[in-house]
C-alpha positions as CSV (number, residue, x, y, z in Angstrom):
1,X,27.7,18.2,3.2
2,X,30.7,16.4,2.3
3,X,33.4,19.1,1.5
4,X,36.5,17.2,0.8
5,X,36.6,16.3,-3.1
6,X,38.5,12.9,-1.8
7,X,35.6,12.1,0.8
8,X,32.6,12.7,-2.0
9,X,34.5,10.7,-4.7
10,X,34.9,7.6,-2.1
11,X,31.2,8.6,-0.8
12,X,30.0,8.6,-4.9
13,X,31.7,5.0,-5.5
14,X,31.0,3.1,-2.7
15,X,27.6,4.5,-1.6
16,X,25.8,5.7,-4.8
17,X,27.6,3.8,-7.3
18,X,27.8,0.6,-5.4
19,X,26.0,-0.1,-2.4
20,X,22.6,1.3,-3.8
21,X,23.4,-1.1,-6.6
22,X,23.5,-3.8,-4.6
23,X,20.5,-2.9,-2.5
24,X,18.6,-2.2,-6.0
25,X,19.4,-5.8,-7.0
26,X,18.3,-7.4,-3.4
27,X,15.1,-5.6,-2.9
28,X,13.5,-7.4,-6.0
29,X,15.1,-10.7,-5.5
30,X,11.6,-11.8,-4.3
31,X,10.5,-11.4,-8.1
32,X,13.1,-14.1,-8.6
33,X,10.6,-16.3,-6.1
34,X,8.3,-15.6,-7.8
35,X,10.0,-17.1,-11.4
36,X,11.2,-19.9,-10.1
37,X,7.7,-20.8,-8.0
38,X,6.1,-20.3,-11.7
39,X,8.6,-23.0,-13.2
40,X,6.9,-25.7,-11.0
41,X,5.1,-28.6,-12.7
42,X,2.7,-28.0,-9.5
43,X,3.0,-24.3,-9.1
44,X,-0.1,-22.7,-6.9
45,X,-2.6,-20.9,-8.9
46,X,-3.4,-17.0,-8.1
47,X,-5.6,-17.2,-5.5
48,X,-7.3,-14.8,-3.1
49,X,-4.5,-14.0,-1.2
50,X,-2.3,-13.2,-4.3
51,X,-5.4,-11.3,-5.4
52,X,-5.1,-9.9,-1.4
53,X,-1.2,-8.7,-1.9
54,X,-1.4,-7.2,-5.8
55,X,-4.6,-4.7,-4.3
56,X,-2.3,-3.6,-1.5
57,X,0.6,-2.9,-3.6
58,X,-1.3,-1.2,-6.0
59,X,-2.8,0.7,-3.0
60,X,0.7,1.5,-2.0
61,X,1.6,2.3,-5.2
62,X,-1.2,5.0,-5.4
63,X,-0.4,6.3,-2.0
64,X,3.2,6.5,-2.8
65,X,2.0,8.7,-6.3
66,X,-0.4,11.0,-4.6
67,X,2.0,11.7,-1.9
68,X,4.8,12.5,-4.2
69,X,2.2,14.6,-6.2
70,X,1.3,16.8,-3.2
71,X,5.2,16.8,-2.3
72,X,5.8,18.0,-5.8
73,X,3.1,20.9,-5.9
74,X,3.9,22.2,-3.1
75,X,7.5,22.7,-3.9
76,X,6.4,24.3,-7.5
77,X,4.1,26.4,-5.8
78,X,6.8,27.4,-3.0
79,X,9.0,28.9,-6.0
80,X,6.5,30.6,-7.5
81,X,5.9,32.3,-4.7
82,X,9.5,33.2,-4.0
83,X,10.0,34.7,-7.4
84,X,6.8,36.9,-7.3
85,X,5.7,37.0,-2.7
86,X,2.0,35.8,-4.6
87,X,0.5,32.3,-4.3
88,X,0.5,31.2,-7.9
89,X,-2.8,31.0,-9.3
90,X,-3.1,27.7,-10.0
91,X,-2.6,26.8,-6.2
92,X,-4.8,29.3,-4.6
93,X,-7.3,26.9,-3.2
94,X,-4.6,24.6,-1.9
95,X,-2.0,26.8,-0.6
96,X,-1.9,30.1,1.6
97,X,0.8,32.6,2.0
98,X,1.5,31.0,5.0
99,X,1.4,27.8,4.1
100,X,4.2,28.6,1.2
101,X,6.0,30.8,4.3
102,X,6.4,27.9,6.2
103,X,8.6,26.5,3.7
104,X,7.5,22.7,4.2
105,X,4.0,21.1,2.9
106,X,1.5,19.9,6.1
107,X,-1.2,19.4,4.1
108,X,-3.0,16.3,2.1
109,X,-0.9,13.2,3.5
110,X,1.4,15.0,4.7
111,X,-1.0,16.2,7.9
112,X,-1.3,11.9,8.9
113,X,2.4,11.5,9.1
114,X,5.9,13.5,8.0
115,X,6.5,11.3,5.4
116,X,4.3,9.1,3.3
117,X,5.8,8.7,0.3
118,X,9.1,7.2,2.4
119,X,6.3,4.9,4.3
120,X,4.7,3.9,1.1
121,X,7.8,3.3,-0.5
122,X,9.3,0.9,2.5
123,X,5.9,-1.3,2.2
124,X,5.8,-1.7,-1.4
125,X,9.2,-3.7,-0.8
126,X,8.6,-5.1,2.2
127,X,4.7,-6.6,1.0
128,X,6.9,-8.0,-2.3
129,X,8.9,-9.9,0.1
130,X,6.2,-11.1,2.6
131,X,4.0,-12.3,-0.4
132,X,7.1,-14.4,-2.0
133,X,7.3,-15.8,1.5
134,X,3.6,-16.9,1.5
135,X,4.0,-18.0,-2.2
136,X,7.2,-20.2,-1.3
137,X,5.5,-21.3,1.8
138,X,8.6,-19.9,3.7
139,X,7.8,-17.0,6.1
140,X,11.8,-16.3,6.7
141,X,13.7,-16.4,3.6
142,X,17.0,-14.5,2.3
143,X,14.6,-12.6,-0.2
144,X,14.0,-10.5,2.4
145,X,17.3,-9.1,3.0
146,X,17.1,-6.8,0.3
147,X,13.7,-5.0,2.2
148,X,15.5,-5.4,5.6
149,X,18.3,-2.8,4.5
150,X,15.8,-0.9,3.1
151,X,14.0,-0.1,6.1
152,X,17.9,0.9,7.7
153,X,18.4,3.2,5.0
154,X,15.5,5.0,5.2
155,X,15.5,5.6,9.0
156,X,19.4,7.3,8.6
157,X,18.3,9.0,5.6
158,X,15.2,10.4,6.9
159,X,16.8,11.2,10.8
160,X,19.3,13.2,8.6
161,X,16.8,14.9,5.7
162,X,14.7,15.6,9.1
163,X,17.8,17.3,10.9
164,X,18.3,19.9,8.0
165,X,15.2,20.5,7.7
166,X,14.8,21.1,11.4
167,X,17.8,23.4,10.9
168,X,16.4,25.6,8.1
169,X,12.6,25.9,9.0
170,X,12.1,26.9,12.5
171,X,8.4,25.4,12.5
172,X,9.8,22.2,11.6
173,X,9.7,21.1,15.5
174,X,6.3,21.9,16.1
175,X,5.5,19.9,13.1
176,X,7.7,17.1,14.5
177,X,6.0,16.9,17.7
178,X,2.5,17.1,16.1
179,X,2.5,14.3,13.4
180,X,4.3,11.1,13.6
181,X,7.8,10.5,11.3
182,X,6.1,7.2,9.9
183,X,3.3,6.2,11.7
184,X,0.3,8.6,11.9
185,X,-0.3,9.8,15.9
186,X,-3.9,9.6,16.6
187,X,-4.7,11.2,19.9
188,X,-7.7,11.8,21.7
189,X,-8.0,15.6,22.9
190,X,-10.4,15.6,26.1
């Protein structure tokens, strides 16, 4: 991708090393909220709608797992087959030649939208910050900077993961138009 040696090292220090550094750090400053709202002499006890906000992350949390678990499957099953042109054993009754052919998994959670681990992963961070908000009684804060460029760096990282894979699996477009990027498509066939 980047082919000058110059271009990756400034791309390694101020991207990887640095800026996802930084973006690490921000997306769990609403933890911090959440130590200093504890600290208070007349702090808010857990209530229902903390009880509300730990199910849906852990729901999220789960979603995130079983997505990556279908992700990962497929892609052990995909090198099987390459090595021997058999669907491996162990995948026969959730893969098909074709399936592996195709080069890209369309099945599980993965046949609701092209990508729910990503969307999984962007509202674990974003629910953090929303329920420090409630908790500090402050429904726009700076905590929530930290999931803001989140969101922005998943929609250019996935445009561009979704462009080569575009480029190297020709189905990839049909897929595209079928299922939604984040957001499932339900539509009514007459």
């Amino acid at each position: 991708m980047v082919n000058s040696p110059a271009l990756f090292f400034l791309f390694n220090v101020l991207f990887i090393s640095l800026t996802q550094s930084v973006l690490l750090f921000l997306i769990t400053v609403p933890t911090y909220i959440f130590v200093l709202i504890g600290t208070l002499r007349d702090a808010p006890s857990f209530g229902l709608p903390d009880l509300i906000f730990s199910r849906f992350l852990l729901f999220l949390i789960l979603i995130e797992h079983f997505a990556d678990q279908q992700q990962w499957k497929f892609q052990q099953a995909k090198k099987q087959y390459q090595k021997t042109a058999r669907v491996p054993a162990e995948y026969k009754d959730i893969f098909t030649s074709d399936d592996l052919d195709r080069g890209f998994v369309v099945s599980g959670l993965w046949a609701w939208c092209r990508h729910p681990n990503f969307v999984a992963e962007q509202a674990i961070w974003v629910t953090l910050y929303l329920w420090s908000a409630y908790r500090a009684e402050s429904y726009f804060n700076w905590s929530g900077v930290g999931a803001f460029c989140l969101l922005l760096l998943f929609q250019s990282s996935t445009n561009l993961t979704e462009s080569i894979t575009a480029s190297k699996y020709p189905d990839y477009k049909q897929y595209q138009a079928r299922v939604g990027k984040f957001i499932p498509r339900f539509s009514v066939e007459p």
